[in-house]
C-alpha positions in Angstrom: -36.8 19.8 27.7 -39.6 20.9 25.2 -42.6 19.4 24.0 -42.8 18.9 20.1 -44.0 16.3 17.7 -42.0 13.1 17.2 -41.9 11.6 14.0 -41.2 8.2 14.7 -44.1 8.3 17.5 -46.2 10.5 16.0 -47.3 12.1 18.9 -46.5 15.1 21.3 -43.9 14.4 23.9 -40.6 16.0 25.8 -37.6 16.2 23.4 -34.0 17.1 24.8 -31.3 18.8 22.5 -27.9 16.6 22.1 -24.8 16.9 20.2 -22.7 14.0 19.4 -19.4 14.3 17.4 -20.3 13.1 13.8 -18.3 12.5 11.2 -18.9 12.6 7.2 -16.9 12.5 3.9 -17.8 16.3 2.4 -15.7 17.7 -0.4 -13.9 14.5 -0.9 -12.6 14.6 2.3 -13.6 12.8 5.9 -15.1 15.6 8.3 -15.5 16.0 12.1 -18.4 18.0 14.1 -20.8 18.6 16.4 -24.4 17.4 15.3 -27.3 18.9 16.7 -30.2 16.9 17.1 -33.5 15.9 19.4 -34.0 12.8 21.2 -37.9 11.8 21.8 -37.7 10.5 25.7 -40.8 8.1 24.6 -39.2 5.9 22.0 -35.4 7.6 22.3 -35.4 7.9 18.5 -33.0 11.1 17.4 -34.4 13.5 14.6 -34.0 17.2 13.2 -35.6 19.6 12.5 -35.3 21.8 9.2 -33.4 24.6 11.2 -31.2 21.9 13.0 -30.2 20.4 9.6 -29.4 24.3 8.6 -27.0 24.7 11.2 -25.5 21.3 10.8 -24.6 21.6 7.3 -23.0 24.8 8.4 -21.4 23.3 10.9 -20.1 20.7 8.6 -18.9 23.3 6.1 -16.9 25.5 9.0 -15.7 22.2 10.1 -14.1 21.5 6.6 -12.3 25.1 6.6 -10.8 24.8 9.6 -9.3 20.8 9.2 -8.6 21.7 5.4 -8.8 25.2 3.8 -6.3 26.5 6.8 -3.4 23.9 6.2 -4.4 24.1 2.1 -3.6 27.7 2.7 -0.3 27.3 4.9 1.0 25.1 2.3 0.2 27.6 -0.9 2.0 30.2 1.5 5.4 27.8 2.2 5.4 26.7 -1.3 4.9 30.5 -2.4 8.4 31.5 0.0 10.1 28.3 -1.6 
């Protein structure tokens, strides 16, 4: 655990890293991945940080290539052998 800021207590206490499976529509399509995120152990409120929603847009956009892009490509590459 760290100490950092909370913004729903506005004050300094111990905040511990989780990831829950999230899912959002992105691209017109519904999307599963890990979220990053801190929970204050005061009030148990989740929030991010600017470098946490970073890395889970990123994670959001590497989750859309691998469920989509890959079977979009298999299918260009079957319908190219047909």
């Amino acid at each position: 655990m760290i100490k950092m800021s909370c913004p729903y207590c506005e004050a300094v206490h111990d905040v511990k890293e989780i990831r829950t499976e999230e899912k959002i529509t992105f691209k017109e399509k519904l999307v599963s991945y890990t979220a990053i995120q801190y929970e204050c152990c005061n009030c148990h409120e989740s929030f991010e940080t600017a470098e946490m929603m970073d890395a889970n847009l990123l994670a959001i956009r590497e989750a859309y290539e691998e469920q989509y892009e890959s079977i979009m490509r298999c299918l260009e590459a079957f319908e190219h052998y047909e």
